[in-house]
ChimeraX commands (.cxc) that place a marker at each C-alpha (Angstrom):
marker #1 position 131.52,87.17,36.04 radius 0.5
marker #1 position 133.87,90.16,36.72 radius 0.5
marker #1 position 133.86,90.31,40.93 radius 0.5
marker #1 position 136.23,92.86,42.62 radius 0.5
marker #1 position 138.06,92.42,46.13 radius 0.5
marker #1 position 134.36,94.23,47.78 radius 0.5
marker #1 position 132.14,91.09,46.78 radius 0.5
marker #1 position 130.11,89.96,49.31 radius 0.5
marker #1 position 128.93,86.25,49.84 radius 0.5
marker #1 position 126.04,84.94,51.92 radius 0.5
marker #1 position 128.08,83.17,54.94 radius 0.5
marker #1 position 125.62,80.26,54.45 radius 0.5
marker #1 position 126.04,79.58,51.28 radius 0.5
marker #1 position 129.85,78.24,51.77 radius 0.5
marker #1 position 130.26,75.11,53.47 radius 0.5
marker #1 position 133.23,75.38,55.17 radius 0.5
marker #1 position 132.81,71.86,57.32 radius 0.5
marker #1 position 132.96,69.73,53.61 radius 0.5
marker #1 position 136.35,72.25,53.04 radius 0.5
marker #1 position 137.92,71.62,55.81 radius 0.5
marker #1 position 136.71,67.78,56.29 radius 0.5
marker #1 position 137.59,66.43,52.80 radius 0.5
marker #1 position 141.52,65.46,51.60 radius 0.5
marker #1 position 140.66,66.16,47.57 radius 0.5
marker #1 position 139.92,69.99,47.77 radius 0.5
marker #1 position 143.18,72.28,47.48 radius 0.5
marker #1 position 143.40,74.88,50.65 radius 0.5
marker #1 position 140.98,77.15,50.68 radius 0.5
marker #1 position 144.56,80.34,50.94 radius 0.5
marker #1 position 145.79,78.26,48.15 radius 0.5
marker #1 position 146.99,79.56,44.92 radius 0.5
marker #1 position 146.59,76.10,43.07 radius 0.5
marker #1 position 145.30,75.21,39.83 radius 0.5
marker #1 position 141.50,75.29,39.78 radius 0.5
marker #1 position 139.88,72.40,39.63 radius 0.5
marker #1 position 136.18,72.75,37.32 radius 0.5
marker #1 position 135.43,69.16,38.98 radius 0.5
marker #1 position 136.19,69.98,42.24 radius 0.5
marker #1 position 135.47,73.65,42.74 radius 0.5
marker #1 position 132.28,75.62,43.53 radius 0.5
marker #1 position 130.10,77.54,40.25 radius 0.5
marker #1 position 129.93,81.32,41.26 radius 0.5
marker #1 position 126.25,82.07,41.07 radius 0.5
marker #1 position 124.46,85.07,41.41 radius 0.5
marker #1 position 122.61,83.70,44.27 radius 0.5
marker #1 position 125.68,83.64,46.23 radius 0.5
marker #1 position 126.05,86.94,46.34 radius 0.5
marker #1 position 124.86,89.36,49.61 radius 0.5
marker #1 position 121.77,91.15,49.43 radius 0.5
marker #1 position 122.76,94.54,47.02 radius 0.5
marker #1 position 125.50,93.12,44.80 radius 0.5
marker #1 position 123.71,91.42,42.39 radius 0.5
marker #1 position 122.76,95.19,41.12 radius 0.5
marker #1 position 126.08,96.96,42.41 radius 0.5
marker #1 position 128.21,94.11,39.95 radius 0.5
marker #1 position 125.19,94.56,37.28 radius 0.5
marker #1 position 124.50,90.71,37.11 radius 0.5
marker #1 position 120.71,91.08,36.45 radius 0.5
marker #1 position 120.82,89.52,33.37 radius 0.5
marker #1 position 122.94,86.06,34.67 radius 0.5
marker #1 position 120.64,86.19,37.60 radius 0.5
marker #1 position 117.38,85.78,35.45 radius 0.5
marker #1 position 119.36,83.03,33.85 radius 0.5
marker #1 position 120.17,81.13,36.78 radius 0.5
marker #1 position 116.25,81.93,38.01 radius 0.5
marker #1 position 115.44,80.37,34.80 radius 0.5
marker #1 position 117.62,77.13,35.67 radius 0.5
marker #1 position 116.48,76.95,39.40 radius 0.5
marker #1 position 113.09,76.88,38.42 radius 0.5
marker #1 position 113.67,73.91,36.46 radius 0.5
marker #1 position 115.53,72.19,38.89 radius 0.5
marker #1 position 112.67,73.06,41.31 radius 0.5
marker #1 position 110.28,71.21,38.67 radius 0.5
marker #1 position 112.98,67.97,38.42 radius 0.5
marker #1 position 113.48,67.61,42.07 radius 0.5
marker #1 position 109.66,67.66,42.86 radius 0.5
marker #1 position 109.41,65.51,40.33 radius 0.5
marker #1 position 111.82,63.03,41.31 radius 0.5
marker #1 position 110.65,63.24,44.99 radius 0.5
marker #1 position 107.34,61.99,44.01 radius 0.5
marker #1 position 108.33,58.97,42.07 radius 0.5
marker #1 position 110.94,57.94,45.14 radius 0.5
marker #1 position 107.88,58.34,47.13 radius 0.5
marker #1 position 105.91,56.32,45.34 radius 0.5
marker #1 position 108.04,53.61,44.98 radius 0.5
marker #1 position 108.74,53.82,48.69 radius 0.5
marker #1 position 105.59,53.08,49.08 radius 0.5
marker #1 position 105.48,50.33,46.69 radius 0.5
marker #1 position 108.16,48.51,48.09 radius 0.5
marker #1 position 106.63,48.52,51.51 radius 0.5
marker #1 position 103.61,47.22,50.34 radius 0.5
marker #1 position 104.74,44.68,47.93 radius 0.5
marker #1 position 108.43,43.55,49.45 radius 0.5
marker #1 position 107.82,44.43,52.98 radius 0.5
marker #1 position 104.69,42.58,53.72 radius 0.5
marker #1 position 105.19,39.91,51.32 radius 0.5
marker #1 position 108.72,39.10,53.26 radius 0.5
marker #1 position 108.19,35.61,54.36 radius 0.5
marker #1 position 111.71,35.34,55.66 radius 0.5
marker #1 position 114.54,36.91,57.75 radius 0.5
marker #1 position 116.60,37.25,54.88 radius 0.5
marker #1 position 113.77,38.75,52.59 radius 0.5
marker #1 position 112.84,40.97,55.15 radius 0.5
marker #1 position 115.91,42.88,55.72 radius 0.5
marker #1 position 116.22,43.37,51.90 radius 0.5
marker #1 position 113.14,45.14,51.21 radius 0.5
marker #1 position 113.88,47.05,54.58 radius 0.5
marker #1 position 117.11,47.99,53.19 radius 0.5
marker #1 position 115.49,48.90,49.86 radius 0.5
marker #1 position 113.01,51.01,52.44 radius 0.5
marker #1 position 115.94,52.87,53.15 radius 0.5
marker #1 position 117.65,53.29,50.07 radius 0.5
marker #1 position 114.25,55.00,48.59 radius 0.5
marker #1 position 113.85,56.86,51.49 radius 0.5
marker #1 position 117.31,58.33,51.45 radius 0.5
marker #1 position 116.79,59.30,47.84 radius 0.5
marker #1 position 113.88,61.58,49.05 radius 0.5
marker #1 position 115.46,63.11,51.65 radius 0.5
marker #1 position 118.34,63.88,48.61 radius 0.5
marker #1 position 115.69,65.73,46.93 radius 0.5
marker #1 position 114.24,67.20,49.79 radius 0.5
marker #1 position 117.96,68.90,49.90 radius 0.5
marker #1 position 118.67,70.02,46.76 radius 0.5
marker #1 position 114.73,71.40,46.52 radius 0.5
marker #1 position 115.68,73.31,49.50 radius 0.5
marker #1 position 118.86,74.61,47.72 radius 0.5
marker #1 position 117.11,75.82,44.96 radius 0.5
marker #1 position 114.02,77.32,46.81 radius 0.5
marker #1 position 116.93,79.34,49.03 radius 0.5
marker #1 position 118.43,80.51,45.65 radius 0.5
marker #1 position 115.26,81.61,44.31 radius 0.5
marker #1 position 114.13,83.48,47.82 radius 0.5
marker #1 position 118.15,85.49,47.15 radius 0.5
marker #1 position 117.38,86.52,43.32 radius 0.5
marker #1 position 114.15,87.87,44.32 radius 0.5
marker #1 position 113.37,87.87,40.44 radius 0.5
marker #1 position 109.82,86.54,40.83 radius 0.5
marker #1 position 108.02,86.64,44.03 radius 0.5
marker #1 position 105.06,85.22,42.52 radius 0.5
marker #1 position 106.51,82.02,41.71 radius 0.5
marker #1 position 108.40,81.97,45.13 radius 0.5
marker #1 position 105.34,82.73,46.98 radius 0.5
marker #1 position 104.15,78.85,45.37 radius 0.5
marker #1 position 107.32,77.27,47.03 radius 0.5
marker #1 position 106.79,75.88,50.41 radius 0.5
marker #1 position 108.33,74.36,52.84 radius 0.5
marker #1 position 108.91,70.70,52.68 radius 0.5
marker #1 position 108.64,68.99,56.15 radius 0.5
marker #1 position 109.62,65.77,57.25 radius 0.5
marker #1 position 105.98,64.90,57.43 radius 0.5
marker #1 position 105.59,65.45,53.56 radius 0.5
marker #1 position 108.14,62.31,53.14 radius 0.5
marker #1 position 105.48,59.72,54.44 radius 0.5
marker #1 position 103.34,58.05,51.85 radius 0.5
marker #1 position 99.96,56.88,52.24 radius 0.5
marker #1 position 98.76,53.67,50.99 radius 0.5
marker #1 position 96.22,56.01,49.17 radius 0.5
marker #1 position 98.80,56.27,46.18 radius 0.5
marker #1 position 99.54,52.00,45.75 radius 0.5
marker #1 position 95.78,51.19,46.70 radius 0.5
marker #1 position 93.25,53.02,44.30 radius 0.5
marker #1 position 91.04,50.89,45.97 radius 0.5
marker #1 position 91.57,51.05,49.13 radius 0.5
marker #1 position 88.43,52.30,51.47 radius 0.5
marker #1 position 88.33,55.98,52.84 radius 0.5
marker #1 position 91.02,57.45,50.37 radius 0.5
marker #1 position 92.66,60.60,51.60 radius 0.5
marker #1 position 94.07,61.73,48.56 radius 0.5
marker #1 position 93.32,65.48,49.62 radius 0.5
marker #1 position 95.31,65.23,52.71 radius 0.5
marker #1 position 98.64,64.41,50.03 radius 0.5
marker #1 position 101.58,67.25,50.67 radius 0.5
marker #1 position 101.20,70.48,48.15 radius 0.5
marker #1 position 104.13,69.12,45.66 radius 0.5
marker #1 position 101.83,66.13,44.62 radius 0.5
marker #1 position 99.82,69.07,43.10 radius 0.5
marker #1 position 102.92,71.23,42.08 radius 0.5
marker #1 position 102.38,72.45,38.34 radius 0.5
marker #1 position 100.19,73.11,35.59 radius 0.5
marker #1 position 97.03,71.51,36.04 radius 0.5
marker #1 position 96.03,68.73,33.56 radius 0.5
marker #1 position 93.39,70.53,31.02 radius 0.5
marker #1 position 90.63,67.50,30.98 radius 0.5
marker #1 position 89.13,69.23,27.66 radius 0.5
marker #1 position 92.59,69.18,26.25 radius 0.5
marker #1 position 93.22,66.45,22.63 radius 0.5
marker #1 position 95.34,63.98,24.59 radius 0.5
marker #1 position 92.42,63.55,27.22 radius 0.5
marker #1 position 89.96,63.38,25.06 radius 0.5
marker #1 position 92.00,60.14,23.43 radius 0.5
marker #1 position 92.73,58.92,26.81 radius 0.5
marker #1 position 89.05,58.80,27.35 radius 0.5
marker #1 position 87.64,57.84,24.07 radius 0.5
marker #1 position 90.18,54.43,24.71 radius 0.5
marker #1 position 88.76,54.03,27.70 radius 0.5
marker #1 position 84.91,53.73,26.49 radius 0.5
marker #1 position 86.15,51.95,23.21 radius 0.5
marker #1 position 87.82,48.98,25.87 radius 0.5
marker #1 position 84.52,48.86,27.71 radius 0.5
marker #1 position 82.54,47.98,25.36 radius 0.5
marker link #1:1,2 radius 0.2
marker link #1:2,3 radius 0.2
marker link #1:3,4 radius 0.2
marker link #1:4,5 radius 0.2
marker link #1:5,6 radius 0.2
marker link #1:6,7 radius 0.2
marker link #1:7,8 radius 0.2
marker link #1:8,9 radius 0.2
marker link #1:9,10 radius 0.2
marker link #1:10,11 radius 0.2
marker link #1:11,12 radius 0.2
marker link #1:12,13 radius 0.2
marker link #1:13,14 radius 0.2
marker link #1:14,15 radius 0.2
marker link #1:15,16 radius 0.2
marker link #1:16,17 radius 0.2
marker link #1:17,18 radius 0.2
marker link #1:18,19 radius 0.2
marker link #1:19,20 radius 0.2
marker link #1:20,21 radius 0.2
marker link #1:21,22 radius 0.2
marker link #1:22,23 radius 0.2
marker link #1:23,24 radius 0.2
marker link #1:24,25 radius 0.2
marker link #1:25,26 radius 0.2
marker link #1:26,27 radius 0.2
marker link #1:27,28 radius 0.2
marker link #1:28,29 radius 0.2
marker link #1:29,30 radius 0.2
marker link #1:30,31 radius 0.2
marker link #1:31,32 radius 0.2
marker link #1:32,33 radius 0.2
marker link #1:33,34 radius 0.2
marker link #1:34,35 radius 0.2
marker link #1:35,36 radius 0.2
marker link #1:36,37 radius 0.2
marker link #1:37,38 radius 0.2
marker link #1:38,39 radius 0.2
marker link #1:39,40 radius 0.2
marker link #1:40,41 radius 0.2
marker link #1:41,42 radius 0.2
marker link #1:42,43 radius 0.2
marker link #1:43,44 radius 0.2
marker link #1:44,45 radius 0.2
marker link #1:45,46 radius 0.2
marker link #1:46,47 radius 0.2
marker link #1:47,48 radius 0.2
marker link #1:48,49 radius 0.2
marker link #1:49,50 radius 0.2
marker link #1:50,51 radius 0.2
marker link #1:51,52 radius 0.2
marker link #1:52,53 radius 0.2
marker link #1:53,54 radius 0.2
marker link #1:54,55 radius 0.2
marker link #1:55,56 radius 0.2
marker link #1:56,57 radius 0.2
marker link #1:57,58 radius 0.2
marker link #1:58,59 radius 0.2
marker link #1:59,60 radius 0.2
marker link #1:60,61 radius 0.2
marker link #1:61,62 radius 0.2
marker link #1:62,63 radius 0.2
marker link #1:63,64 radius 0.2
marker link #1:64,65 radius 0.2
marker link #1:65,66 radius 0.2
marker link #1:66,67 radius 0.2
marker link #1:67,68 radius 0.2
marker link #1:68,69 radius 0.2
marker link #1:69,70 radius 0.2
marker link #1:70,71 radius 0.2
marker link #1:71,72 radius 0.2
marker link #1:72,73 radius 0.2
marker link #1:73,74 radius 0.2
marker link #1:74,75 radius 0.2
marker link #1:75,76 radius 0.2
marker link #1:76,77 radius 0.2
marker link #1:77,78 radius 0.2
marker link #1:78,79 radius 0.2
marker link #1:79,80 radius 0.2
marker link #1:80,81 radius 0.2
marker link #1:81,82 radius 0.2
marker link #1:82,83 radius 0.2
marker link #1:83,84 radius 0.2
marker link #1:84,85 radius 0.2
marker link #1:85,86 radius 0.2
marker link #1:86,87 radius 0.2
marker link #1:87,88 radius 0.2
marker link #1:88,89 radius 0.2
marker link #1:89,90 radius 0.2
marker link #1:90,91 radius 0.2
marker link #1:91,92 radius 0.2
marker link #1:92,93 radius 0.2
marker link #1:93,94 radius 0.2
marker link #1:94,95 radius 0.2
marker link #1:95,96 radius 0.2
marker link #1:96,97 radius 0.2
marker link #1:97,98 radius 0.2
marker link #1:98,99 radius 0.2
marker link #1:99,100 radius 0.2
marker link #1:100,101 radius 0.2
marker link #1:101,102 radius 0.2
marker link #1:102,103 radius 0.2
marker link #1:103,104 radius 0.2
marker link #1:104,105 radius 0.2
marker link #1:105,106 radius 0.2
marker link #1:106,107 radius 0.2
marker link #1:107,108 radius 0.2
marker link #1:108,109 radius 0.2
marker link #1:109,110 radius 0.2
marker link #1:110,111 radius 0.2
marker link #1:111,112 radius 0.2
marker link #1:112,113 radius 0.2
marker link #1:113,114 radius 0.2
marker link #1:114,115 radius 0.2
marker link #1:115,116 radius 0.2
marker link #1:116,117 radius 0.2
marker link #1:117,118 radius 0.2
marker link #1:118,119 radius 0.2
marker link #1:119,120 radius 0.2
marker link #1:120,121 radius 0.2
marker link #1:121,122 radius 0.2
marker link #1:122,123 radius 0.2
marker link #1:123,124 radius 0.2
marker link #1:124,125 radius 0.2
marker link #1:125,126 radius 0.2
marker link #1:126,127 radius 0.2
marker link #1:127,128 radius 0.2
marker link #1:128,129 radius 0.2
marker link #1:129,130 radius 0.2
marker link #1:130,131 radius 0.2
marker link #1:131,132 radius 0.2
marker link #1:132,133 radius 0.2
marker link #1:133,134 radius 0.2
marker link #1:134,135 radius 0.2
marker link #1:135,136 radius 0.2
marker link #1:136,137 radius 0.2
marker link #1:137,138 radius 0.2
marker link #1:138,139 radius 0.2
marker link #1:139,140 radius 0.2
marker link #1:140,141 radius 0.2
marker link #1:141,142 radius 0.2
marker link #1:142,143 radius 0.2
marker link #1:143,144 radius 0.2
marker link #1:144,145 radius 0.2
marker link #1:145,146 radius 0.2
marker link #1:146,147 radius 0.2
marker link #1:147,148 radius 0.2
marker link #1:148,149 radius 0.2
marker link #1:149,150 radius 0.2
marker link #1:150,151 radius 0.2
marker link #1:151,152 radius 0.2
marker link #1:152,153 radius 0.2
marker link #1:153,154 radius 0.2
marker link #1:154,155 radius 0.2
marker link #1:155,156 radius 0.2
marker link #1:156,157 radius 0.2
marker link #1:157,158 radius 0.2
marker link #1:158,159 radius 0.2
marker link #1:159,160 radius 0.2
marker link #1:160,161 radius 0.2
marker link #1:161,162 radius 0.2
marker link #1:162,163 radius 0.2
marker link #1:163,164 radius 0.2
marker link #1:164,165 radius 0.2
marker link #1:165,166 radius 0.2
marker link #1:166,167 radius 0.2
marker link #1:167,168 radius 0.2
marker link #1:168,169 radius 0.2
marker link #1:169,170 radius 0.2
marker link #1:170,171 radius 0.2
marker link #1:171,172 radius 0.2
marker link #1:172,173 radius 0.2
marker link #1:173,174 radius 0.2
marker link #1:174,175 radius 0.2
marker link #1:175,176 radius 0.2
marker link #1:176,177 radius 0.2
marker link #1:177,178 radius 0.2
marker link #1:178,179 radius 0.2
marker link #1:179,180 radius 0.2
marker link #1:180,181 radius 0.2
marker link #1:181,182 radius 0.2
marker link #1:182,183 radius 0.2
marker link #1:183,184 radius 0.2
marker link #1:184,185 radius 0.2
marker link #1:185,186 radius 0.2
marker link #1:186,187 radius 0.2
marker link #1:187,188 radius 0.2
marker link #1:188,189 radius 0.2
marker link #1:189,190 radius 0.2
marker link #1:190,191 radius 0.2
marker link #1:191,192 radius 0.2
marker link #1:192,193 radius 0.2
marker link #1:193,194 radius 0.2
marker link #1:194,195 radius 0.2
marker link #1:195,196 radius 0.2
marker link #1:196,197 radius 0.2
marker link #1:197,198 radius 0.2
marker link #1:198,199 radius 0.2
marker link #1:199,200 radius 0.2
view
């Protein structure tokens, strides 16, 4: 991208505490070498409110739209499964531990999972921020919500299709993020034509 000395950033989107906190990154004055591994990725959705069409970057920001949809799609994606195994591991590791020992293993692996959702949690709220900037389409914005703390705790509803009273309605809105699955569709139809063929 071709910036001038007038380019304005969003304040928020530059971290200055990891800057100034970490040894590895040059000076932020510095006239070093840049360092691809090391150094921030000049996005359009850095930019102030007005530059994006004062620098004519319309077309790199529909690109980058593009790209944060799809890591809106991965991370929602990912948070699920880290959810669901959350809640696997509690109910298989945690109340199976019949020791000290075995107990603060699955706890720990509690944790990890837990951390892992919270990650994605993060960068989902990176790339919903990014999208809200571009203002490219407000339509598919207007689907992205908020993810809460709240939304991070699993009910037993998802490792228990048995279980009594399900509450599967009351799951957080990205269980239910995406195209719906067509039930007429051909791989359905084989899904439940194997179903009646093992029943009988």
């Amino acid at each position: 991208m071709k910036l001038d000395d007038d380019t304005q950033w969003l304040i928020a989107d530059i971290d200055l505490q990891v800057a100034e906190s970490s040894d590895d990154l040059p000076e932020l004055d510095s006239n070093e070498w840049l360092i691809p591994e090391k150094d921030r990725i000049t996005l359009p959705s850095a930019k102030a409110a007005g530059e994006i069409e004062r620098l004519s970057l319309e077309s790199i920001a529909m690109i980058e739209a593009e790209l944060r949809k799809g890591q809106v799609t991965d991370t929602l994606e990912g948070l699920c499964l880290a959810l669901g195994e959350k809640s696997l591991c509690f109910r298989t590791q945690v109340h199976n531990a019949n020791s000290q020992q075995t107990m603060h293993r699955a706890w720990d692996n509690v944790h990890k999972l837990d951390a892992k959702a919270r990650k994605g949690q993060a960068t989902y709220r990176q790339a919903q921020s990014a999208l809200q900037h571009l203002s490219i389409d407000p339509e598919y914005v207007a689907t992205l919500h908020d993810i809460m703390d709240d939304d991070l705790k699993v009910a037993g509803d998802l490792t228990d299709e048995w279980r009594f009273g399900q509450q599967l309605d009351t799951l957080p809105w990205f269980w239910w993020f995406g195209d719906a699955v067509d039930s007429s569709g051909p791989w359905m139809q084989e899904c439940t034509y194997s179903y009646w063929l093992g029943t009988v």
